[in-house]
Structures are given as C-alpha cells and as structure tokens.
C-alpha beads as a LAMMPS data file, in Angstrom:
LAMMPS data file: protein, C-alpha beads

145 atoms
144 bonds

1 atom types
1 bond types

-500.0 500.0 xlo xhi
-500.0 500.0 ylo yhi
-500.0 500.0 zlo zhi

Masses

1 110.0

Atoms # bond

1 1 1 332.046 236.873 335.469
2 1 1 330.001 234.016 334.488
3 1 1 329.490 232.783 331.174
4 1 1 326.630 230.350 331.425
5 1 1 324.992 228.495 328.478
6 1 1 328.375 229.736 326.636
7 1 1 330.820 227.800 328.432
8 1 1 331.087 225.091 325.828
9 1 1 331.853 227.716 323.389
10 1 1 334.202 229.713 325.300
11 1 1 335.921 226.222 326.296
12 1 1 336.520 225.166 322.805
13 1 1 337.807 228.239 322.041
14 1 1 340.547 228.557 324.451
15 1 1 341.504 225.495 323.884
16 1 1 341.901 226.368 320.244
17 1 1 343.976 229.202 321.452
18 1 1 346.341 227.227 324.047
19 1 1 346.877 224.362 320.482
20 1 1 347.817 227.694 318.106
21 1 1 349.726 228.795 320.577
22 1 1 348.445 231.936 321.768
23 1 1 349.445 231.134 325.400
24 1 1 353.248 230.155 324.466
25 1 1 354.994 227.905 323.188
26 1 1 355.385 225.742 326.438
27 1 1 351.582 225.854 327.275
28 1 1 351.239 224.465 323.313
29 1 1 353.597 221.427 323.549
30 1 1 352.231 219.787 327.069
31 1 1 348.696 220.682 325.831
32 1 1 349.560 218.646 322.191
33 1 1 351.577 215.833 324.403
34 1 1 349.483 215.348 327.602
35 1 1 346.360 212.742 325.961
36 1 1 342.867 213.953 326.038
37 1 1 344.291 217.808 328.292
38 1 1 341.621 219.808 329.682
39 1 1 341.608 223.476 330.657
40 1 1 340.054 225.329 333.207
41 1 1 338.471 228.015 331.438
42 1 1 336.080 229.633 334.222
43 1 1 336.757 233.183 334.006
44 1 1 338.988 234.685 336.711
45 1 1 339.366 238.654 338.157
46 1 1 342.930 238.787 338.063
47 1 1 344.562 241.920 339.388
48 1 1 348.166 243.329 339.387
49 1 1 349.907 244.208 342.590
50 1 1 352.301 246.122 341.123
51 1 1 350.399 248.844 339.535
52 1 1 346.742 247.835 339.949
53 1 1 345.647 246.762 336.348
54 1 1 343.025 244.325 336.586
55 1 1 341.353 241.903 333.908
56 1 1 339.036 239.017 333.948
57 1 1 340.201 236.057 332.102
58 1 1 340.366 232.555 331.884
59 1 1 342.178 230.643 334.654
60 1 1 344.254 228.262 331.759
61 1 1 345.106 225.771 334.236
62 1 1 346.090 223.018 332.376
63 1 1 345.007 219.280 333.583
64 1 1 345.539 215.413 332.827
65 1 1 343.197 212.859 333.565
66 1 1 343.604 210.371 336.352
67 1 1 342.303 207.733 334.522
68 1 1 342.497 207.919 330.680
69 1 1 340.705 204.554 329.769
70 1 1 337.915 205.699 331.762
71 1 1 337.819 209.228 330.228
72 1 1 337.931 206.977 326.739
73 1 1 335.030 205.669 327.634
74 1 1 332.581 208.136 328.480
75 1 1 330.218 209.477 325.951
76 1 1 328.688 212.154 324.555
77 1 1 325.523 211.412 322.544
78 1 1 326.294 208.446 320.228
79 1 1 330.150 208.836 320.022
80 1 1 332.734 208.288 322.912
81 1 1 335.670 210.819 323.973
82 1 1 338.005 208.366 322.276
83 1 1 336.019 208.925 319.101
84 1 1 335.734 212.707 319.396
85 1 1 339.427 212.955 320.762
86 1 1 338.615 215.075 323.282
87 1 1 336.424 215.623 325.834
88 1 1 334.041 218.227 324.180
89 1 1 333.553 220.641 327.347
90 1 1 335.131 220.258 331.038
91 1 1 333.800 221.847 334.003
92 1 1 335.855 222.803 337.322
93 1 1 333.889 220.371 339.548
94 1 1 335.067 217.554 336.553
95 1 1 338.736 218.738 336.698
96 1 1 338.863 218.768 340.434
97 1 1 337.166 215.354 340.744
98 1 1 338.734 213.800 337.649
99 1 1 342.258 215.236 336.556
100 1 1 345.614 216.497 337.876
101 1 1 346.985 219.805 337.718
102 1 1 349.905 219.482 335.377
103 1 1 350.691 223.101 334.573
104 1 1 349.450 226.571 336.420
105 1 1 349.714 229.498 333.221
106 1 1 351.140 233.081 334.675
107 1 1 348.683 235.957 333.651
108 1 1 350.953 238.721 333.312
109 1 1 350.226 242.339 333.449
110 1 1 349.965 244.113 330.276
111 1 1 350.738 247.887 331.577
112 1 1 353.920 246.675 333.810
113 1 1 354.883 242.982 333.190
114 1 1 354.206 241.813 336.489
115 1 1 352.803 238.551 337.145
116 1 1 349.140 238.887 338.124
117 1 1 347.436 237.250 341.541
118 1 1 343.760 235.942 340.581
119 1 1 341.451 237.423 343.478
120 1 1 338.155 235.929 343.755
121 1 1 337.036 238.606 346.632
122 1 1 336.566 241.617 344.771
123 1 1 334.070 242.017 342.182
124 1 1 335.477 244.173 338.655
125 1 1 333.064 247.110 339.368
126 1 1 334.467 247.820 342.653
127 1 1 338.002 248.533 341.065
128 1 1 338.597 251.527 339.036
129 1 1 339.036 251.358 335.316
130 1 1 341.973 249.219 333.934
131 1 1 341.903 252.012 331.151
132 1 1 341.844 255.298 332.485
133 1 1 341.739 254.699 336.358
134 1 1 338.044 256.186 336.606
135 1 1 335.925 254.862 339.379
136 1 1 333.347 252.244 337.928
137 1 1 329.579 252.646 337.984
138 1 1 327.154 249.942 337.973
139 1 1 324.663 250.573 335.317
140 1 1 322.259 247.945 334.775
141 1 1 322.048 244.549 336.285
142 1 1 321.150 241.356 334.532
143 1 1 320.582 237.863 335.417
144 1 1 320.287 235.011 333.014
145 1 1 320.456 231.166 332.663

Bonds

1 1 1 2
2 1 2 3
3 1 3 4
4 1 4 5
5 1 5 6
6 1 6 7
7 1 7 8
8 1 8 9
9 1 9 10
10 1 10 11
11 1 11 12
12 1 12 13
13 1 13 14
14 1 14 15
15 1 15 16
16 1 16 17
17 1 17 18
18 1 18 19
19 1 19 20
20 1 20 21
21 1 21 22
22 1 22 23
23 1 23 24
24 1 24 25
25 1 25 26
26 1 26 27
27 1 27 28
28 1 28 29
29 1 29 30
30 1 30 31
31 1 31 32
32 1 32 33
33 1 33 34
34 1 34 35
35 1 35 36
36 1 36 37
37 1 37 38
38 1 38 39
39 1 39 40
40 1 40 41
41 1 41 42
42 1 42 43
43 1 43 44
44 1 44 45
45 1 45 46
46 1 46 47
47 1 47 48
48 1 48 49
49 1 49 50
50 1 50 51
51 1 51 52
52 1 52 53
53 1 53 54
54 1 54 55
55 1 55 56
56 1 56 57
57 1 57 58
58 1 58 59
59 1 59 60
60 1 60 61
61 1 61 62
62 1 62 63
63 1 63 64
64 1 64 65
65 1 65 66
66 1 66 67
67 1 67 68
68 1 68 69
69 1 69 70
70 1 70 71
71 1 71 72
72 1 72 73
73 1 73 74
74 1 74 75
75 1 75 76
76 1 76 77
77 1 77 78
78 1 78 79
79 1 79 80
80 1 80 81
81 1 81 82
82 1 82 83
83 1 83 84
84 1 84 85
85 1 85 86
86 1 86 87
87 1 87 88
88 1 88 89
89 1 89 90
90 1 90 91
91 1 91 92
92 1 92 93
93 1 93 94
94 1 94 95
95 1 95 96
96 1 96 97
97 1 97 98
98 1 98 99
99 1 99 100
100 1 100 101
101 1 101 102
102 1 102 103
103 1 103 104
104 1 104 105
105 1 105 106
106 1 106 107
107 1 107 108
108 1 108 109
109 1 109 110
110 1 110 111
111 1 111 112
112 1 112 113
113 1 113 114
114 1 114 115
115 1 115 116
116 1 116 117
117 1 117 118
118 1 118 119
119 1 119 120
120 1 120 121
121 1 121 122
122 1 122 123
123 1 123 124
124 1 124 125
125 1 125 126
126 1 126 127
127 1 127 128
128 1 128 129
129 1 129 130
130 1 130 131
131 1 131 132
132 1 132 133
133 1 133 134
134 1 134 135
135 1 135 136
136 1 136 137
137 1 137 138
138 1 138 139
139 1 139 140
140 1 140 141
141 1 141 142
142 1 142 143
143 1 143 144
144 1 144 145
C-alpha cells in the first residue's frame, strides 16, 4: 500500500483535496484556519464491519505543529516554509515527532454508510473483492524504490 518516490505527489494532492473541500466542509475550514496544517496521507486498508467493503485510502488525519516559529524556519532548498507557506511534504515519523493531532477524518463506507475501522493486519489481497465479493488472486509481485 506504499507509495514510495510518489509520496510528495500524492501529499500535495490530498491536501489540495481537503482545501477544495472534497473531505467536507469541516475538514476545509480547520485545514484553511490551523497555520502551516499537515495531513497524514500514508495510505490506510480500511475495512467496514458492517458489511465487509474494504478500500485503501489515505489516513486524512489532520495535524498542527507544536512549534510554528520553528516549522517557519526550516527550509527546503533556498526558500523557508514561511516562504513556501507550507511545508511542501510531511511524513508520519515528522507528524508524530513534530505536530498534534487536531482532527481524526471518518472514512465511511460507500455500499452501507457505516463508519469504517482502518486495519493494518490484513493485507487487501487476502479480502475478497470490494466489487463483486470474488476471492482475490495474487498475480504478480513487484518491489520498487
């Protein structure tokens, strides 16, 4: 469920997603009022207990930094966050080290409207398809990075 050299990508994008609002109106406006927010955007198995849908997503908790004038400070090639506005790409260990949890975002279940429970012990290709409810077959394995 990795995502590897793509992470800064991925991160910028969902946290273009949380500012248009994709992830609600609530997530939107202490994302926009919280200074320089980060995201936790690690991909997550997340599985219903209701009726067993499943998906992998990102986690979207939302954090603050413990100390902002510090965060200011810190660069990134020849301009500082407080130049770029932001802090271009946050990693887990960064957001457990450096920031507070400040919101946890509910993944709900598209088939049932459940909330979903992220699981971290099962892997997606031991479940059955979220589609059709066929058992999943491993294929080909890659490794990269």
């Amino acid at each position: 469920m990795g995502i590897g050299f793509l992470f800064p990508k991925v991160y910028r994008e969902t946290l273009e997603s949380i500012d248009n609002g994709k992830y609600g109106e609530e997530m939107q406006k202490l994302f926009r009022e919280t200074p320089y927010a980060a995201v936790d955007a690690e991909r997550e198995l997340f599985i219903c207990d209701n009726c067993g849908n499943w998906k992998v997503d990102a986690n979207l908790l939302l954090y603050a930094p413990n100390d902002i004038e510090l965060l200011k400070r810190r660069s990134y090639g020849e301009k500082t966050v407080e130049e770029l506005g932001h802090e271009p790409c946050v990693m887990r260990f960064d957001l457990e080290e450096n920031y507070h949890l400040i919101r946890e975002y509910s993944h709900i279940c598209s088939k049932c409207g459940n909330v979903m429970k992220k699981n971290s012990d099962i892997i997606p290709s031991m479940l059955p398809c979220p589609k059709c409810g066929t058992e999943n077959e491993v294929a080909n394995l890659m490794q990269w990075d």
